[in-house]
C-alpha positions in Angstrom: 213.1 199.6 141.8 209.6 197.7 142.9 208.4 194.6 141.6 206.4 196.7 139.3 209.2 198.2 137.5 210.9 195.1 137.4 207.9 193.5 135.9 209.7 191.2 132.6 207.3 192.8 129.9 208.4 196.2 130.6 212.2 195.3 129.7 211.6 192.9 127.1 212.4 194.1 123.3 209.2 194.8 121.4 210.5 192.8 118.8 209.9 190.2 121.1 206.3 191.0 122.2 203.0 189.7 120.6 202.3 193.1 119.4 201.1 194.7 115.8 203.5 195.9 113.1 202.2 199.7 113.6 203.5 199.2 116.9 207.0 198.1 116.7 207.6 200.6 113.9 206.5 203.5 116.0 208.6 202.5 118.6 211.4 201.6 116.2 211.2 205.1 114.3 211.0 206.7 117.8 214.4 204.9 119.4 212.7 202.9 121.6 213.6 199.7 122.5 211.5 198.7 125.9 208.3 199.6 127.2 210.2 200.7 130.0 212.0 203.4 127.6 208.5 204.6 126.3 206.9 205.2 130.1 209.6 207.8 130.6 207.1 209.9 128.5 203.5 210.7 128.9 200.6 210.2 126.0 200.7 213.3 124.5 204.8 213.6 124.6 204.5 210.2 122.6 202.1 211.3 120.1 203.6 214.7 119.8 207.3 214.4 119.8 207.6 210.1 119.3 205.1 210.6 116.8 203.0 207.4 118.0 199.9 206.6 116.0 196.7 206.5 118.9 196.2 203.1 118.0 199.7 202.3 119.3 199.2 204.6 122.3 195.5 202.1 122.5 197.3 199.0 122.2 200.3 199.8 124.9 197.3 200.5 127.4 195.7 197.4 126.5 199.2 195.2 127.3 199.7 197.3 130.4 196.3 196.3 132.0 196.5 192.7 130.7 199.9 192.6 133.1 198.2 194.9 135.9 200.4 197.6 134.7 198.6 200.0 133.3 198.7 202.3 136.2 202.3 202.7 135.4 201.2 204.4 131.7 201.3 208.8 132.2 198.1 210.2 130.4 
């Protein structure tokens, strides 16, 4: 696993990250615990199957690049 994927944001609970209601509840209501668990999938397979709103898909872009992460995010 690189330093990358080891990266303490990515494993941290999102009940535990300074991010928006909408967000936890669309990774709540999709089973997802992590950030880690929701890079497994690409942006559409998110909003099409996880059902994620495009402001959640916005604002997990937006914490990716404020950690130099967002590279790790699958359009």
């Amino acid at each position: 696993m690189s330093v990358i994927q080891n990266h303490p944001l990515l494993h941290r609970s999102v009940e535990d990250l300074p991010v928006s209601e909408s967000f936890r509840m669309d990774f709540l209501k999709a089973g997802l615990e992590t950030i880690s668990e929701a890079l497994a999938f690409n942006g559409d397979t998110l909003i099409a199957e996880k059902q994620f709103s495009y402001h959640t898909i916005t604002e997990l872009i937006k914490l990716l690049d404020q950690e130099g992460l967002a590279k790790l995010f699958k359009d």
